[in-house]
C-alpha positions in Angstrom: 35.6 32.6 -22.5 33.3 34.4 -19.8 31.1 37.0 -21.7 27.6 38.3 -21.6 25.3 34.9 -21.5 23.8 34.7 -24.8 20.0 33.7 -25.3 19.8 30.3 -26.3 16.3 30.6 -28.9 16.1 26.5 -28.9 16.3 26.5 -25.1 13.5 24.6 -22.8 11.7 26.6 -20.1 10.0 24.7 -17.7 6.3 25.3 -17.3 6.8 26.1 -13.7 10.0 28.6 -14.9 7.5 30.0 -17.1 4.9 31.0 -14.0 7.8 32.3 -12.3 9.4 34.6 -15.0 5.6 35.7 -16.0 3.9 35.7 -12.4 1.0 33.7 -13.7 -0.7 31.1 -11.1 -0.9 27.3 -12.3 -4.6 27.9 -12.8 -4.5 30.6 -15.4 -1.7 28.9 -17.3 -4.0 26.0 -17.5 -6.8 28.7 -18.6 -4.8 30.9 -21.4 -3.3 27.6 -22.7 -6.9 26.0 -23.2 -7.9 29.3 -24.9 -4.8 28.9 -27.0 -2.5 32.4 -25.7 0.1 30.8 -24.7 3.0 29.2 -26.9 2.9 25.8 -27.8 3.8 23.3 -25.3 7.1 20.8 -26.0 7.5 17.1 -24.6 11.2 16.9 -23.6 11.7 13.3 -22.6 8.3 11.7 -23.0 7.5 13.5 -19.7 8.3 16.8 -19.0 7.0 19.7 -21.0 8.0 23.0 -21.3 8.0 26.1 -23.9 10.7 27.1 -26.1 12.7 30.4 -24.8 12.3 32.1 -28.2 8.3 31.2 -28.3 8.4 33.1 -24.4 10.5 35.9 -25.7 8.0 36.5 -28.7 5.1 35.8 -26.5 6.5 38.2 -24.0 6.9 41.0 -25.9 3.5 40.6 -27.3 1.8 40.7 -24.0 4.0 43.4 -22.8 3.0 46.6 -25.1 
C-alpha cells in the first residue's frame, strides 16, 4: 500500500529536527524550554531526547495564529 504518509501522533522528533522544522537556534530552544514553552522533552534510550510529533503539532499551531 503506497498512500498519503499518515502522521504518526506517538512519533519522536529529534531536538535538532525540531530547530530545523521551527527555525529556532540551539540557544533559544535552551531559553523557551527553561521558561517552560516548549513541549515536554522525552528520553528515548537513556540518551537521546526528543519531543513527541503530536506535542509539536499542538505546539505549532499554537505558536502559529
Amino acid at each position: 500500500m503506497n498512500g498519503p504518509q499518515q502522521i504518526n501522533p506517538d512519533r519522536i522528533i529529534s531536538r535538532a529536527q525540531f530547530r530545523e522544522l521551527t527555525g529556532v537556534s540551539r540557544t533559544t530552544e535552551w531559553r523557551l524550554s527553561q521558561e517552560g514553552r516548549l513541549p515536554a522533552v522525552v528520553e528515548v534510550n537513556g540518551r537521546v531526547l526528543g519531543y513527541r510529533e503530536s506535542a509539536y503539532i499542538a505546539w505549532l499551531e499554537q505558536h502559529s495564529a
